[in-house]
C-alpha positions as semicolon CSV with decimal commas, in nm:
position;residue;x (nm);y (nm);z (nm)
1;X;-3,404;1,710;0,333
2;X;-3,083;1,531;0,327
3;X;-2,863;1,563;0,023
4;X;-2,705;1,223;-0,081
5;X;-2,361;1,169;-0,157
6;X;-2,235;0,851;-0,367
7;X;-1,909;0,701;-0,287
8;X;-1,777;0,484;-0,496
9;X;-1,561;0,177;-0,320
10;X;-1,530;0,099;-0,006
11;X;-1,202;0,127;0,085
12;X;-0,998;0,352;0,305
13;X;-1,080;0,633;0,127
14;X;-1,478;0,557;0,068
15;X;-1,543;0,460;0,423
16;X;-1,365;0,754;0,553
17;X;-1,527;0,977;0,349
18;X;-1,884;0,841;0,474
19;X;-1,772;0,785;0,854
20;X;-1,688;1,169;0,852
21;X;-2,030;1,279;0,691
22;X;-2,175;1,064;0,964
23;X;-2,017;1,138;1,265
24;X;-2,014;1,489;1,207
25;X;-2,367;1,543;1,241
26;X;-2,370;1,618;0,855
27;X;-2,719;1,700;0,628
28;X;-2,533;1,406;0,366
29;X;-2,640;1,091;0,360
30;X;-2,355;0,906;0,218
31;X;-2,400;0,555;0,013
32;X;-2,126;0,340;-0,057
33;X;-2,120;0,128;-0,390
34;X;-1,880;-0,159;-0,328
35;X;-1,846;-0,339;-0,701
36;X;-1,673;-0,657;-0,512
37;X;-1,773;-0,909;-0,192
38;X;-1,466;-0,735;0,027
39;X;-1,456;-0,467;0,232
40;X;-1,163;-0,198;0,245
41;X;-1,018;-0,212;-0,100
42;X;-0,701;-0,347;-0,141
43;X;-0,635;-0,300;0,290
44;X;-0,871;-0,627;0,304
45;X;-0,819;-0,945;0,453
46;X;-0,877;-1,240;0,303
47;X;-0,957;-1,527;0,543
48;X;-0,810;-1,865;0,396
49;X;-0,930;-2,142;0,634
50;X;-0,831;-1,945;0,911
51;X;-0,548;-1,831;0,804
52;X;-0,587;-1,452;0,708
53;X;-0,370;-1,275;0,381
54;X;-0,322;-0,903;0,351
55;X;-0,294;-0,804;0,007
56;X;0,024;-0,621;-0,009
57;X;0,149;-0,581;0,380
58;X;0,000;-0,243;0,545
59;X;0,171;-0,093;0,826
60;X;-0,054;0,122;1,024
61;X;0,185;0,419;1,018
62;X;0,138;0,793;0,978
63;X;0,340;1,152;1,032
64;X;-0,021;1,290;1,053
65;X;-0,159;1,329;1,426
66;X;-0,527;1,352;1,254
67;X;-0,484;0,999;1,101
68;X;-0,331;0,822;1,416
69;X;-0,605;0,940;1,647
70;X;-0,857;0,852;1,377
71;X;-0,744;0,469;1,405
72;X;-0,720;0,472;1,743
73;X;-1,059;0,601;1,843
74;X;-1,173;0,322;1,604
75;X;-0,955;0,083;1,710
76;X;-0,761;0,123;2,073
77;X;-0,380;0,039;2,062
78;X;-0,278;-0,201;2,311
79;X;-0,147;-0,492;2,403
80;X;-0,308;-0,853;2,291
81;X;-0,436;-1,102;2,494
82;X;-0,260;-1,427;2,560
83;X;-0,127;-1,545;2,218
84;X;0,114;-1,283;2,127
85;X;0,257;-1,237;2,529
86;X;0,284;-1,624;2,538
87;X;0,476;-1,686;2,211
88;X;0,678;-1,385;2,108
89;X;0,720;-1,200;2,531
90;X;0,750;-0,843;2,471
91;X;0,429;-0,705;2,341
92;X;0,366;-0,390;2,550
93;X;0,026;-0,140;2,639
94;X;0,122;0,163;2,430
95;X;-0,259;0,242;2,562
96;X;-0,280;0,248;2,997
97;X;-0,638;0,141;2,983
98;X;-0,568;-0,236;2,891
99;X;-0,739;-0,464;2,710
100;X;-1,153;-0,385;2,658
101;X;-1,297;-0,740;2,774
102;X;-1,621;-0,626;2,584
103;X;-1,400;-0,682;2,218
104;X;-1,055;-0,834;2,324
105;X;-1,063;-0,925;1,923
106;X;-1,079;-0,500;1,828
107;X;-0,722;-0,423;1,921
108;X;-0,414;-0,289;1,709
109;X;-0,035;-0,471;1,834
110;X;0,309;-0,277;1,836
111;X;0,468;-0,422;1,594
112;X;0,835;-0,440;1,522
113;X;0,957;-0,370;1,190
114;X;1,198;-0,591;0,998
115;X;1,237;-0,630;0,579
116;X;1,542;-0,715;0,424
117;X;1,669;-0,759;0,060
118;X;1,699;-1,101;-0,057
119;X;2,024;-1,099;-0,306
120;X;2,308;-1,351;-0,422
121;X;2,106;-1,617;-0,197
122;X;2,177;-1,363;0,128
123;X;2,034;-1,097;0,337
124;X;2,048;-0,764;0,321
125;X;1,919;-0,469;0,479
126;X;1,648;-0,263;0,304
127;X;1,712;-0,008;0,347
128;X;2,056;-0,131;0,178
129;X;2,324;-0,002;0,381
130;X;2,713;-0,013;0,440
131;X;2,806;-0,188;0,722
132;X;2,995;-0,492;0,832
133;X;2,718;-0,762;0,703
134;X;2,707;-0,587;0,344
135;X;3,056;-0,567;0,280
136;X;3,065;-0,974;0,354
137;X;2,773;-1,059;0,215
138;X;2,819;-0,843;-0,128
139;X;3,218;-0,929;-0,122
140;X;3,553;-0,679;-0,152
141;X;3,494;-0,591;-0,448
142;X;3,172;-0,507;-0,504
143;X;3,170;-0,344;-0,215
144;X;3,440;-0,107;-0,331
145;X;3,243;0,009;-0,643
146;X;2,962;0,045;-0,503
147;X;3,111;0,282;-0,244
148;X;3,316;0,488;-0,489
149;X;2,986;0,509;-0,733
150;X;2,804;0,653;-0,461
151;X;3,095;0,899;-0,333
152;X;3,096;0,987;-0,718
153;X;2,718;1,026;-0,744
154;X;2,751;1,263;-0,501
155;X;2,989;1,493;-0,636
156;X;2,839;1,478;-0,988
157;X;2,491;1,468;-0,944
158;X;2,237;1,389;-1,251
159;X;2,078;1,830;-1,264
160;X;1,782;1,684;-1,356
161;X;1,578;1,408;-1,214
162;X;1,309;1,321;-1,527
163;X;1,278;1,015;-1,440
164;X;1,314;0,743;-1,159
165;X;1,629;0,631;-1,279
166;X;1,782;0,966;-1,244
167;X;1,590;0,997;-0,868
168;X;1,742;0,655;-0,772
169;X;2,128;0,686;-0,890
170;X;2,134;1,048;-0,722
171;X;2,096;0,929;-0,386
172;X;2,242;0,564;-0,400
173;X;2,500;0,547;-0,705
174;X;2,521;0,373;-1,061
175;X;2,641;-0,012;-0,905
176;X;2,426;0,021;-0,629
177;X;2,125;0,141;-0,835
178;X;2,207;-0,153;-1,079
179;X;2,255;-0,410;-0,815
180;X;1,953;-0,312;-0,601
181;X;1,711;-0,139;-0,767
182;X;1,720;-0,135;-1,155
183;X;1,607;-0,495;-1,232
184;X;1,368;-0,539;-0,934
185;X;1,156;-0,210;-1,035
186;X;1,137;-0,366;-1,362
187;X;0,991;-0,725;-1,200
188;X;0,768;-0,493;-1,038
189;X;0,638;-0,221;-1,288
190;X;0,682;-0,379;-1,602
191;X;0,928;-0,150;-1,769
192;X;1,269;0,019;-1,714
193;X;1,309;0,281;-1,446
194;X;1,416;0,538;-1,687
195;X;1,036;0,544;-1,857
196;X;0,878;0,558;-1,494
197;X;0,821;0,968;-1,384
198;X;1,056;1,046;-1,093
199;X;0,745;1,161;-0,898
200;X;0,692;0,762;-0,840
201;X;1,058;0,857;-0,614
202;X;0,916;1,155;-0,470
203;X;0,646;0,976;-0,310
204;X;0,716;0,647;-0,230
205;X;1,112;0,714;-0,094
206;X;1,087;1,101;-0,058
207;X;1,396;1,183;0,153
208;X;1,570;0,870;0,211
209;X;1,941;0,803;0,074
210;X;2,239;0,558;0,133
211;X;2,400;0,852;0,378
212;X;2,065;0,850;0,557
213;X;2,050;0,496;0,603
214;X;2,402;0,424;0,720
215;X;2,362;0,709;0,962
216;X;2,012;0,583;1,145
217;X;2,182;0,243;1,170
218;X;2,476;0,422;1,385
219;X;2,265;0,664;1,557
220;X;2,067;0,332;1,709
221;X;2,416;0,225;1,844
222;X;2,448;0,500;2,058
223;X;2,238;0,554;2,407
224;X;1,953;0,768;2,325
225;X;1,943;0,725;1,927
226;X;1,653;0,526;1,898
227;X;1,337;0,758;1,816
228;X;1,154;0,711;2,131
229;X;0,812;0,879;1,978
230;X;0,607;0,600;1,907
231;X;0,468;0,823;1,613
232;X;0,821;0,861;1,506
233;X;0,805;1,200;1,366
234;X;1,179;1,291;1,327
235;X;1,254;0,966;1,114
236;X;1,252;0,924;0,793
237;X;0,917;0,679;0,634
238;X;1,103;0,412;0,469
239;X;1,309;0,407;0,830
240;X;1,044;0,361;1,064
241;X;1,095;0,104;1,379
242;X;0,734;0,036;1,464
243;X;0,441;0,003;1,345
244;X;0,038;-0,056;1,494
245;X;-0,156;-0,356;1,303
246;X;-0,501;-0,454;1,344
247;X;-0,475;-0,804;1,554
248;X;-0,686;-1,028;1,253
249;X;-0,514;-0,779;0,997
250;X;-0,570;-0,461;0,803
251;X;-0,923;-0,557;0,699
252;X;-1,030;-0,608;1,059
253;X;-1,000;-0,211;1,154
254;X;-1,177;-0,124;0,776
255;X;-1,453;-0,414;0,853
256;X;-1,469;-0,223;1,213
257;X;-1,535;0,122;1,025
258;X;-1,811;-0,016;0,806
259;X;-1,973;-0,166;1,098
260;X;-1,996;0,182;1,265
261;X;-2,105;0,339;0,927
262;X;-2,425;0,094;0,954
263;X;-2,508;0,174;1,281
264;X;-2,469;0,544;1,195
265;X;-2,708;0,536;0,904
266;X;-2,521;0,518;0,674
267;X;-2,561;0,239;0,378
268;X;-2,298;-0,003;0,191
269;X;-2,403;-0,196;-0,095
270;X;-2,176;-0,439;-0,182
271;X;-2,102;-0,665;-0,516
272;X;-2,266;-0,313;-0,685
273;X;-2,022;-0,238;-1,038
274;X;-2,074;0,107;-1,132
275;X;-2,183;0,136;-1,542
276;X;-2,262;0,463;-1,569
277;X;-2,220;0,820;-1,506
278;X;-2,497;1,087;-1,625
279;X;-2,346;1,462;-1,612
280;X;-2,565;1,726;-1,722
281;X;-2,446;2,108;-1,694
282;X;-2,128;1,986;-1,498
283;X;-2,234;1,822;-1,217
284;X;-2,295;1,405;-1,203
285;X;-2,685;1,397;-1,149
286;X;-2,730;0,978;-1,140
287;X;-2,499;0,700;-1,098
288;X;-2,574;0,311;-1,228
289;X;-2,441;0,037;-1,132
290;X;-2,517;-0,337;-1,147
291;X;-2,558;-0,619;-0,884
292;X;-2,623;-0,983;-1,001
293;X;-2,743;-0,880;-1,336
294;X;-2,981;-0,614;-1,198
295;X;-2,905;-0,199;-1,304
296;X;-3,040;0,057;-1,070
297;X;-2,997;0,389;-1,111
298;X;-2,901;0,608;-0,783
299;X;-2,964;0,988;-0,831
300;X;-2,737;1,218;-0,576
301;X;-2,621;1,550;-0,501
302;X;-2,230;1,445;-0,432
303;X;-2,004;1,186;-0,613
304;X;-1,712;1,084;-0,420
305;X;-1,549;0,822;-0,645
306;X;-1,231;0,603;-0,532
307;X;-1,260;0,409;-0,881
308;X;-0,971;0,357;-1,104
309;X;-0,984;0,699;-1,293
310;X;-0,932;0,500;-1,645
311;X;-1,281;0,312;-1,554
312;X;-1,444;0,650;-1,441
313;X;-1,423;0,834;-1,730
314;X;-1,499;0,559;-1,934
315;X;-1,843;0,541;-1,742
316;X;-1,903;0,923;-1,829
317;X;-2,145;1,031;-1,996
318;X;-2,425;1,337;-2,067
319;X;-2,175;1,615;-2,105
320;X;-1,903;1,563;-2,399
321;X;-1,569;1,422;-2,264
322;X;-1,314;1,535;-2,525
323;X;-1,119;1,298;-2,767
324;X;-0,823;1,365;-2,556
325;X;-0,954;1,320;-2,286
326;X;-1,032;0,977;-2,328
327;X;-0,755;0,871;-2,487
328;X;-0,516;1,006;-2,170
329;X;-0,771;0,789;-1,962
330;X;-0,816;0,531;-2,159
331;X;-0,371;0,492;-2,135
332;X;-0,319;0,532;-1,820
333;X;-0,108;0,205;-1,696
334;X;-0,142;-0,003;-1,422
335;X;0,009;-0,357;-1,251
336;X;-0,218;-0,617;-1,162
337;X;-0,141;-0,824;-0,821
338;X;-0,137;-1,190;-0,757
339;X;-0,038;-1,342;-0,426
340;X;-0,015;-1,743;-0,352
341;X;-0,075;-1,792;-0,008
342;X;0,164;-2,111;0,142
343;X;0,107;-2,309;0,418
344;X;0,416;-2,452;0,521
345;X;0,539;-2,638;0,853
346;X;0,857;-2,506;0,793
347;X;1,101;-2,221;0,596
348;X;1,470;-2,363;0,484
349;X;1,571;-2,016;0,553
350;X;1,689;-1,980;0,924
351;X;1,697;-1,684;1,144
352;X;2,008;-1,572;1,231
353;X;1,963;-1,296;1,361
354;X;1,887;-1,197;1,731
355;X;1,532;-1,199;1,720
356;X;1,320;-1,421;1,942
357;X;1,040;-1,571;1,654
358;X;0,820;-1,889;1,734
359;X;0,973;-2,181;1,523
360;X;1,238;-2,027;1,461
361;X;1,097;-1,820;1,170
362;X;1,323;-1,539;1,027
363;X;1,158;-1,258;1,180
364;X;1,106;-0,994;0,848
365;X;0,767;-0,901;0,769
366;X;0,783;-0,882;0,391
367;X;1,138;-0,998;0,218
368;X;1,209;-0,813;-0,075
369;X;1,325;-1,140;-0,334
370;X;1,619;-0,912;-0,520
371;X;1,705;-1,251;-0,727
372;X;1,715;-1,200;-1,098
373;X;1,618;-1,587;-1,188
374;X;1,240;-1,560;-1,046
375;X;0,958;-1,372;-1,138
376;X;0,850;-1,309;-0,801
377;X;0,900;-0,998;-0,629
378;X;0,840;-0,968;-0,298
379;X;0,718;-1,261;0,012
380;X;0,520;-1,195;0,284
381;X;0,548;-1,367;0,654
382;X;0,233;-1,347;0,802
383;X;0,318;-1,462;1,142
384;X;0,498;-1,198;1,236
385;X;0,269;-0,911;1,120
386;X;0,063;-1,059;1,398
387;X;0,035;-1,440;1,539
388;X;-0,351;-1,418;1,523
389;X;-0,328;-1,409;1,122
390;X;-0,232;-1,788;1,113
391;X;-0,432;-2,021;1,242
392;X;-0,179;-2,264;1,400
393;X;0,152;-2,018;1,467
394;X;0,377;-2,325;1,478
395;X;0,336;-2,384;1,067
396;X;0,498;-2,080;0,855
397;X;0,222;-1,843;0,658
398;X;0,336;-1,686;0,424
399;X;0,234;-1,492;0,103
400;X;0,404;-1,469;-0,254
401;X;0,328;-1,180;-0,466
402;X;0,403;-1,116;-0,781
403;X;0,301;-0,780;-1,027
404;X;0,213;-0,810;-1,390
405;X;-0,024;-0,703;-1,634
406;X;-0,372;-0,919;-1,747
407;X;-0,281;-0,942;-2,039
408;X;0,097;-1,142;-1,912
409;X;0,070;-1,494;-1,972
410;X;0,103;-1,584;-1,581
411;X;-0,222;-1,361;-1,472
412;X;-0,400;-1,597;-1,736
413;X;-0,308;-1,917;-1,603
414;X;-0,563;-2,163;-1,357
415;X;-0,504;-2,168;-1,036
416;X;-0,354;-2,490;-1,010
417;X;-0,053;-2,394;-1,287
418;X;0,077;-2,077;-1,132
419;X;0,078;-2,206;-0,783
420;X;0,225;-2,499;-0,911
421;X;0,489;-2,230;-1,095
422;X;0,498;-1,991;-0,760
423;X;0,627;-2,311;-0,546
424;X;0,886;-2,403;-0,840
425;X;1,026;-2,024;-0,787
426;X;1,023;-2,098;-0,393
427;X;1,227;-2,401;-0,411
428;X;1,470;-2,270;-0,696
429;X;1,561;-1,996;-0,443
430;X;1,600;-2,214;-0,122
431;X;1,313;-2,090;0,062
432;X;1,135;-2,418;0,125
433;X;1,127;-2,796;0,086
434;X;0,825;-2,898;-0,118
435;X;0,725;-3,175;0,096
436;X;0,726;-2,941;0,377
437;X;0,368;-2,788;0,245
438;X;0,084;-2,800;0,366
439;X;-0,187;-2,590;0,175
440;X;-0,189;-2,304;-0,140
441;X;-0,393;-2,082;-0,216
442;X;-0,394;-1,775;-0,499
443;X;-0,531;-1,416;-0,510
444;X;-0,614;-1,210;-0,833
445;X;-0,620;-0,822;-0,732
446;X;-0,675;-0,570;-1,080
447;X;-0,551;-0,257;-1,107
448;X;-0,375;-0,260;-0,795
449;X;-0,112;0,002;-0,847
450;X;-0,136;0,301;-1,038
451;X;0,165;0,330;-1,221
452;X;0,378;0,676;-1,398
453;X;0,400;0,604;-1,740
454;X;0,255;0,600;-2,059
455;X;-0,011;0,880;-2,069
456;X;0,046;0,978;-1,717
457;X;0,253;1,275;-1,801
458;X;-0,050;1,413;-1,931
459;X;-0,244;1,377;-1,654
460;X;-0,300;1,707;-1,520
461;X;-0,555;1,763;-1,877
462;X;-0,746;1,425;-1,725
463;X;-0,745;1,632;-1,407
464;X;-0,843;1,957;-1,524
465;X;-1,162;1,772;-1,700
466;X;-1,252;1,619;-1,379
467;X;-1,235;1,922;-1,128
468;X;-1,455;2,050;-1,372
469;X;-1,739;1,847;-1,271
470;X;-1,858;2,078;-1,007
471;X;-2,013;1,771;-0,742
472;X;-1,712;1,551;-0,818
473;X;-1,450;1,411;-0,564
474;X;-1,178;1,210;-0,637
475;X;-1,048;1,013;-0,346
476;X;-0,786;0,766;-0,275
477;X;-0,535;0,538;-0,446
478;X;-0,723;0,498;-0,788
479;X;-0,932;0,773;-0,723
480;X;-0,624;1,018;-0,847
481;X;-0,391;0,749;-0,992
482;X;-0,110;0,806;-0,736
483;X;0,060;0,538;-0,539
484;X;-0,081;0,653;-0,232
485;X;-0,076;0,455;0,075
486;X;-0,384;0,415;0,308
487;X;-0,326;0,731;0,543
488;X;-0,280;0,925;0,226
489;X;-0,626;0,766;0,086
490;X;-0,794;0,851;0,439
491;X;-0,678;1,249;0,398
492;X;-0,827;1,300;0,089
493;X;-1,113;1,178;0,191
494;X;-1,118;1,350;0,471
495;X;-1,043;1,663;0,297
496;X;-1,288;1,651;0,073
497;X;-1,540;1,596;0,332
498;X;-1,426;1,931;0,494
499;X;-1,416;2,127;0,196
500;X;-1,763;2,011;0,076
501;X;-1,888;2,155;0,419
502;X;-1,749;2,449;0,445
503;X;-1,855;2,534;0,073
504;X;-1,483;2,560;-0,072
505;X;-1,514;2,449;-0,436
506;X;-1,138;2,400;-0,470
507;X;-0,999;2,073;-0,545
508;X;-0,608;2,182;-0,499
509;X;-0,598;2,083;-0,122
510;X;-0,712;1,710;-0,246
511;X;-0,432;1,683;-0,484
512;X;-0,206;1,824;-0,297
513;X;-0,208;1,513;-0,066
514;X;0,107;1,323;-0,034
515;X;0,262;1,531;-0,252
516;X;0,640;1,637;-0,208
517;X;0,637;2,057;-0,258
518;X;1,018;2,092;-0,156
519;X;1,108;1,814;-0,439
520;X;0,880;1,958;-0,701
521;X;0,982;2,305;-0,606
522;X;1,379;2,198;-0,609
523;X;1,321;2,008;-0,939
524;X;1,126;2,323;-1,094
525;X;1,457;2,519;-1,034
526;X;1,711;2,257;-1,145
């Protein structure tokens, strides 16, 4: 008989972990309870009158061979059909096979990549670096402090890094730190970087620095410098050039994978909220969870859950969960996301750069919106992700996102108030002309980013309790609270998968994912 394993969410992470059980020829029979209507988690895509939003802009990017084969035997990288050669002229095969006329639609692009800072009302690079454009843009002056605070951050570097504040002014300087990143990581997380765990640092901007920055933007200038991998191995994540994207978006390749699962065997309930938990002897011997007002109760052998850890030990129950426990759980912080989708004809920002874009669009993917006056933190250009995400590529679609918390007075407003307030921001800023809209639209996403603070430096008793339960994986983003992007969230799962067959009981080798071992080993010794 086939044991049963439960996965919980069906995003990267869940469908992974039940696409590799399947395809493997595996005795598992893996189930997938999806508590919402979407598939692939926060990697969706949410189809607006034909005009597609991905929550939070996903490159398709990975230093990990495993991963990039994975997505391409699901999904073949090359070239698009007709739209994208016809308005932008220069997407090429990085597959020599061409187009599969059975499914021109299940394709990934090459795409470029662009995002800038937006700050004083100008563009800047991100990564922020010192060249020509910066000095003008930032003026004499500032320019000159910011230079001699990061000459002096070098010489007298912070000996310990406790917290992101300390990561951040170690490789950029005290003016640049204040200009560039101090307030904006507030916008975004709530508090001040100097309460947020410099692990946050290790994992999200691992090696990069100013000096690292300034020297890929001269290395490009010389014959040769640009990394000609595709994969890009040798350069640094926050650095990468290019980028594969699903044509219809990030959803379209996750949508793709749970198709496959079905015809596999496997099964994926969706709009099914997990309630409860039984353990007994340590090991999870039932799951519940509701659909439409209905409980059913799913017994299984495995538990592979991708739910926010706060709401999984919450659901616990059968064998005691200690006071302490709990309360660590029950504290650990996260930001909400909202996006406003806008529908514009046109932007009031111009490109002016070199880049060929249809209507003349500036050609970033995402814009990070430095400006202390807004709320808003970070806007999306759908277009040039990929063409086929808007449904007419002449009008502008773009995406406004903003982070808070559900209890913040702007998660709690209708609808028709905070897009109201979104487009206020938008014009304050010189973005766009009201009357120069077309359509809005707005996205709640909860718990979308785990965040290091409050009881998350006790974390590792929360994950001592749970590697106790002898069947129970945690996978993915929420799965192990870490800001994990989707490639991350796809190893673990994948990982888990391999240890459950070949019997190792384990979970280091999960946690270990994404983690930076040379950072944690250099801080250990500072």
């Amino acid at each position: 008989m086939k044991k049963t394993a439960l996965i919980i969410g069906a995003g990267p992470a869940g469908l992974t972990a039940a696409f590799e059980f399947l395809s493997q020829g595996s005795d598992i029979q893996p189930i997938i309870l999806e508590a919402t209507d979407r598939i692939g988690g926060i990697s969706c895509t949410i189809n607006f009158k034909g005009n597609r939003i991905d929550i939070g802009g996903h490159r398709f990017f990975s230093k990990n061979d495993a991963v990039m084969d994975w997505w391409a035997a699901r999904m073949p990288l090359q070239g698009a059909p007709s739209r994208d050669d016809a308005l932008l002229g220069k997407e090429k095969p990085w597959a020599k096979d061409g187009p599969n006329p059975e499914n021109v639609d299940r394709v990934m692009l090459i795409r470029e990549r662009i995002s800038r800072i937006f700050y004083l009302r100008k563009f800047f690079d991100y990564p922020i670096s010192l060249k020509a454009q910066t000095v003008l843009n930032l003026g004499i002056f500032r320019t000159m402090v910011a230079g001699f605070g990061y000459i002096g951050a070098q010489i007298f570097k912070r000996p310990k890094e406790d917290s992101l504040e300390d990561f951040l002014i170690n490789r950029f300087g005290k003016p640049l730190y204040r200009m560039f990143f101090e307030d904006y990581t507030e916008k975004v997380w709530g508090v001040h970087p100097r309460k947020i765990s410099s692990e946050w640092g290790a994992q999200r901007i691992k090696g990069l620095s100013l000096s690292k920055a300034v020297f890929a933007a001269l290395k490009k200038l010389l014959p040769g410098g640009k990394d000609q991998d595709l994969r890009q191995k040798k350069t640094e994540t926050s650095l990468i050039e290019q980028f594969f994207y699903p044509k219809l978006g990030p959803g379209q390749l996750w949508e793709c994978v749970a198709d496959d699962i079905r015809k596999m065997g496997g099964q994926i309930l969706m709009r099914y909220k997990v309630s409860g938990i039984e353990v007994e002897g340590g090991k999870i011997i039932a799951v519940t969870a509701e659909c439409d007002g209905v409980k059913q109760r799913f017994e299984c052998d495995l538990c592979l859950s991708t739910m926010p850890i706060k709401d999984l030990v919450a659901s616990l129950s059968g064998d005691a969960v200690s006071a302490d426990v709990q309360r660590i759980a029950r504290d650990l912080p996260y930001r909400d996301f909202m996006t406003v989708g806008v529908l514009a004809k046109k932007l009031r920002i111009r490109n002016e750069t070199a880049i060929k874009t249809v209507g003349d669009i500036v050609p970033d993917t995402w814009i990070y919106i430095q400006e202390r006056d807004v709320k808003l933190c970070r806007l999306q250009i759908f277009n040039n992700w990929s063409p086929y995400m808007v449904a007419d590529p002449e009008n502008a679609w773009i995406g406004l996102e903003y982070m808070c918390s559900d209890q913040d007075e702007i998660w709690k407003m209708s609808d028709a108030d905070f897009i109201e307030y979104a487009v206020q921001e938008l014009i304050k800023i010189d973005i766009l002309d009201r009357e120069d809209i077309l359509d809005t639209c707005r996205i709640h996403i909860e718990k979308a980013y785990p965040a290091y603070f409050g009881s998350y430096g006790e974390f590792d008793t929360l994950r001592a309790h749970l590697d106790a339960i002898s069947n129970l994986y945690c996978l993915g983003r929420n799965g192990q609270h870490r800001y994990n992007n989707q490639d991350h969230s796809m190893l673990t799962a994948i990982e888990a998968v391999r240890n459950i067959r070949e019997g190792i009981t384990s979970r280091k080798a999960l946690w270990e994912v994404n983690t930076e071992q040379e950072y944690h080993e250099t801080k250990k010794t500072a």
